[in-house]
N, C-alpha and C positions, 0 to 999 in steps of 0.2 A: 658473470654477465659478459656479454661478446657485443662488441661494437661493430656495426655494418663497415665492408670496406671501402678508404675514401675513392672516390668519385674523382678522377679525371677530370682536370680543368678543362672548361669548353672554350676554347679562343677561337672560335668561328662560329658561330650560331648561322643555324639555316632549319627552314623549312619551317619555319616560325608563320603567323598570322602577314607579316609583310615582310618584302623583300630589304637585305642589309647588308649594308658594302663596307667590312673591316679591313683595315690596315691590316697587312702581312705581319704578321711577328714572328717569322723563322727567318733565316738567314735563307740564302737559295746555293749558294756555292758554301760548305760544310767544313770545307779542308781549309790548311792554310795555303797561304800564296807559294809556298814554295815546297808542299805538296809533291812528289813524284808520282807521274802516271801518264798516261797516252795524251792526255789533253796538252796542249799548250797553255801558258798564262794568257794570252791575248786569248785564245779560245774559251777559256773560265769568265774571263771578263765579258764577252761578249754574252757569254749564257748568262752570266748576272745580272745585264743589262736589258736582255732579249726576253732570256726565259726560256731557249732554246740553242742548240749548236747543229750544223747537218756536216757530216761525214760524207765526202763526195764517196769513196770506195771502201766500205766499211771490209766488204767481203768483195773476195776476188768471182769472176763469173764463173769460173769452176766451181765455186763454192755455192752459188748463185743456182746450178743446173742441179745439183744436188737437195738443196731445200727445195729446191719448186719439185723436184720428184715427188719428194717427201710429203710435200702439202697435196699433191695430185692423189698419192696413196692414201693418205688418210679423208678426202673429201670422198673418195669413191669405195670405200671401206662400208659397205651395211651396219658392220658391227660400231664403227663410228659413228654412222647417220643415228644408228639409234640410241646412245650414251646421251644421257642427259647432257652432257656438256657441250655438246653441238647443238645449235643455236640455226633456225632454218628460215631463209629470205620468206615473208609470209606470201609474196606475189605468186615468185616462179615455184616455190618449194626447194630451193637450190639451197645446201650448205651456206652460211652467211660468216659466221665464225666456229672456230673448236677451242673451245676454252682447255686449262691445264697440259698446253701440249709439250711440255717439259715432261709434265709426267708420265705421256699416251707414248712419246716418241724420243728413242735414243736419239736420233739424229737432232730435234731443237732442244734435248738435255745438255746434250755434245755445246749446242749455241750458246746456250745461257752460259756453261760455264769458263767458256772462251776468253782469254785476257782482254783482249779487242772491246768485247763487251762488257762482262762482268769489273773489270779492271776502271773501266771511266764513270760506272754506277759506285763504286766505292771512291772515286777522289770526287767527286761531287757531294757527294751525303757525306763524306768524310769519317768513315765508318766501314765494317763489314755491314752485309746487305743479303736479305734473303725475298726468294719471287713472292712476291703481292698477286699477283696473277700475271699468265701466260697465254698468246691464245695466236693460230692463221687468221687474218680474215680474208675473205676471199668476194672479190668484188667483180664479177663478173659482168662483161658489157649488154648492152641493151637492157635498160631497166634495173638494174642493184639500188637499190636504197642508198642513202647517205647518214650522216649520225648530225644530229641538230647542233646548234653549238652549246659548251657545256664547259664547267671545271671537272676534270676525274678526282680533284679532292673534294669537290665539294660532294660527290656520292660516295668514295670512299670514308672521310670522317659521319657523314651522315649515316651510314648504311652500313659501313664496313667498321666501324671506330680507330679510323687510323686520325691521333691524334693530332700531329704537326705535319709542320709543310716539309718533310724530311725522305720524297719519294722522287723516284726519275723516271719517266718511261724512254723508253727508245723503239721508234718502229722501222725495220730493216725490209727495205722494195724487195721484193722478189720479181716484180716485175716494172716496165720503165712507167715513171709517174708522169703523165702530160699534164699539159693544163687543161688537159678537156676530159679528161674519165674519172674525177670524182678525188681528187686528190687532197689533201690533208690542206688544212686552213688554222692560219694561228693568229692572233692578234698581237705582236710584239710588244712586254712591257706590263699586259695584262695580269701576270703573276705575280704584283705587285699588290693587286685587291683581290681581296676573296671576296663572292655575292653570294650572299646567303639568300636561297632561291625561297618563296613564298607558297606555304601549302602544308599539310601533312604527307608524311610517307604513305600511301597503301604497303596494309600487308603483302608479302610475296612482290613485290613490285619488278623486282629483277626478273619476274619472267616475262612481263611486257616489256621493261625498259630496253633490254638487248635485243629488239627488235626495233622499238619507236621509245623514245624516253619523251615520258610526259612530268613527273615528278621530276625535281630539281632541273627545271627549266627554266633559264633565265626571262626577263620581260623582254619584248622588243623595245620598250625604253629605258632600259639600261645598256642590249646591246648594242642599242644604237648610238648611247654615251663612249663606250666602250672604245668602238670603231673608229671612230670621232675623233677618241684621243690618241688610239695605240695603232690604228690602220688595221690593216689584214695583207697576209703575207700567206699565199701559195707556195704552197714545196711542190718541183718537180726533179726529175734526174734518174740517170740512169739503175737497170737493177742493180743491187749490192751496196746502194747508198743508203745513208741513215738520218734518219731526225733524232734527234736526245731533245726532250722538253720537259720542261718542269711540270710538277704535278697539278699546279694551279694554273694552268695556262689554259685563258682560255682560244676554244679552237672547235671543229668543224669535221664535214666533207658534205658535196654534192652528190647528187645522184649522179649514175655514170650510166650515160644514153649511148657513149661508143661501141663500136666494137670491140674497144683494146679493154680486156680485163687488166683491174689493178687487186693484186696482193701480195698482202705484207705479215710481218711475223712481227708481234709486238713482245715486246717483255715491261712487267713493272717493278722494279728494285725497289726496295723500302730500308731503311737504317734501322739493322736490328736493334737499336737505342729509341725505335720507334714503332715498336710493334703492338698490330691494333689491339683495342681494350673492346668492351662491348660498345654498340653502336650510339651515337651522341643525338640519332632524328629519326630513330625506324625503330618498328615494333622489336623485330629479331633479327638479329645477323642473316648475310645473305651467305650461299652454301660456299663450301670450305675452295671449291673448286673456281670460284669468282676472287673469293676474299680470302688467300691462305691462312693458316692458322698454324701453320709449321714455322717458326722462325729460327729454321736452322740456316746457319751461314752458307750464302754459294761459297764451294771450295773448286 
């Protein structure tokens, strides 16, 4: 006789019949306090408290003129426009994002495995760490879409089954962020509650969502609680700077009516001590190339 295998604790429930706001039960800084790595202590303390840290000069502007090459090349690539993993603005028809571009492009393989980067994704999870997903986005001026505000765990445990709050993202400017062309939006503090959004998954949903996410979408009264308590905080700053934020933070962007395009190159680290199981709120995993399934170490 053979016993089904156990089941993964659910410590976040979402997409249930009503919306549900749980207590964090992961830690948000993973190491200890006296940890070696790029980050400062008053830097870790700040992201504990925040939810977020920004790196004025992550990458030098030489470094800077080379990735934007590189995202130039790959958005005007045919054979990119047509890979599933390119993701296309529904308005203009314009490249939107390129998901797995670690894996499309030596040059952000080169990024990810960078000590600069990969280096502050492990004294934060406190742990080796391998990419959850990788992706350019490219937000080009006059009319680009914006993303709603949202948790990325609460789609990744729902949809991806990554189990705990044991994930970093970091998005790196490739181009200067204003306060006027659609810039990243966080609510300070907010990674503190996780909101379990109300509704069922659709099947396939990841191929609307990375265009307009409707599914796990918070209420305007909640985010209006949210606001309330934790504020809202714009990042701007020149190319080659960084945001590092917690996986549960929640956060944003507007649509960007300028002429200045804004794009960036995101990566998501996960604690390979934390590598996803099958999905906790959706029918089927979403594809390998959103939600990696590789949990080999960045080396």
């Amino acid at each position: 006789m053979t016993t089904a295998p156990e089941r993964t604790a659910d410590l976040y429930p979402t997409r249930g019949t009503t919306e549900v706001a749980t207590p964090r039960q992961d830690p948000v800084v993973w190491s200890s306090a006296d940890a070696p790595g790029p980050f400062t202590q008053a830097e870790l303390a700040g992201h504990e408290r925040d939810g977020f840290t920004t790196v004025e000069a992550l990458i030098t502007p030489e470094e800077v003129a080379v990735y934007r090459a590189e995202l130039d090349r790959l958005v005007s690539d045919p054979a990119v426009r047509a890979d599933e993993r390119s993701i296309v603005e529904p308005a203009s028809q314009e490249i939107r994002s390129v998901f797995e571009v670690h894996r499309i492009s030596d040059v952000f393989a080169r990024l990810v495995r960078d000590p600069r980067v990969v280096g502050r994704a492990r004294q934060i999870l406190g742990s080796d760490v391998y990419v959850h997903q990788s992706r350019i986005n490219v937000k080009p001026g006059f009319g680009a879409s914006g993303f709603y505000w949202h948790s990325d765990f609460e789609t990744w445990h729902a949809e991806d089954g990554m189990p705990r709050m044991r994930a970093v993202s970091v998005s790196i400017a490739l181009t200067e962020n204003f306060a006027t062309n659609g810039g990243l939006m966080i609510m300070p503090g907010s990674h503190q509650t996780f909101l379990g959004c109300a509704g069922e998954t659709p099947k396939d949903n990841y191929k609307k969502s990375l265009q307009m996410q409707e599914a796990g979408t918070p209420s305007d009264e909640a985010l209006t609680g949210f606001a309330d308590r934790h504020g809202i905080r714009l990042f701007t700053g020149k190319a080659g700077s960084a945001t590092w934020f917690d996986c549960n933070c929640m956060h944003g962007s507007g649509d960007n009516i300028t002429p200045y395009a804004r794009s960036n190159v995101f990566i998501v680290f996960n604690s390979v001590e934390n590598a996803a199981v099958e999905p906790f709120a959706a029918p089927v995993r979403r594809p390998e190339y959103i939600g990696a399934r590789d949990f080999t170490p960045v080396r």
